[in-house]
N, C-alpha and C positions, 0 to 999 in steps of 0.2 A: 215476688215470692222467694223464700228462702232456698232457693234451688231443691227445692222437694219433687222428686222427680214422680212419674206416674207411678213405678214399682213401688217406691214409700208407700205412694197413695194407699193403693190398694195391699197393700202388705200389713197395714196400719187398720184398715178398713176389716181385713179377714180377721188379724189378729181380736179387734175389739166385737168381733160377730155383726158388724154393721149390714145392714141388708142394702140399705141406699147412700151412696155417694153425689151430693151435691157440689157443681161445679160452677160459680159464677164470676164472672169478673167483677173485682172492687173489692169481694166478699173473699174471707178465710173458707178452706173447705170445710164441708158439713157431712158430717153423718149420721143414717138415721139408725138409731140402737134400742131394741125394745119400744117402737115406734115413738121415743124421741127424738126432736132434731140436736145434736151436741156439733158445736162449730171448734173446728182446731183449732188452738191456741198456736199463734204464727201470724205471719206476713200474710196481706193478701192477694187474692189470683190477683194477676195481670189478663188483659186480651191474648196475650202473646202464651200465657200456660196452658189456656184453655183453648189454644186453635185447632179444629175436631183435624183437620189434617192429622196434624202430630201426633193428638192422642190415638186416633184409631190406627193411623201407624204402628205406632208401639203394639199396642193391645194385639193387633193383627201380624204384627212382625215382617220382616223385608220382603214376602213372597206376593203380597198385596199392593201396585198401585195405585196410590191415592195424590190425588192433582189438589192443588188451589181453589178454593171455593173462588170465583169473582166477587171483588167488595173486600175480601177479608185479609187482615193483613199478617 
């Protein structure tokens, strides 16, 4: 991915009234707008953009410990 960090994501996401944010590995992100699916024009997720660690990290901010799922890399 093109270092598009989670705050783009969702900054991108409010800006365009998206209700749903689609996260997949392989796959560019998607949004769902006026319940269409519109995929961002970009690079696509890696495993390593979309590891719930990091993202709920962020979202939750440093006061929340969040460990290593087992398996996930």
């Amino acid at each position: 991915m093109e270092n598009l960090a989670l705050q783009e994501i969702l900054e991108q996401a409010h800006n365009q009234g998206a209700s749903d944010i689609h996260l997949t590995a392989g796959k560019a992100v998607v949004y769902r707008i006026d319940g269409e699916l519109i995929e961002l024009e970009g690079a696509k997720l890696t495993p390593q953009d979309i590891y719930w660690g990091e993202l709920i990290s962020a979202i939750a901010g440093s006061t929340h410990k969040i460990t290593k799922i087992k398996g996930s890399s």
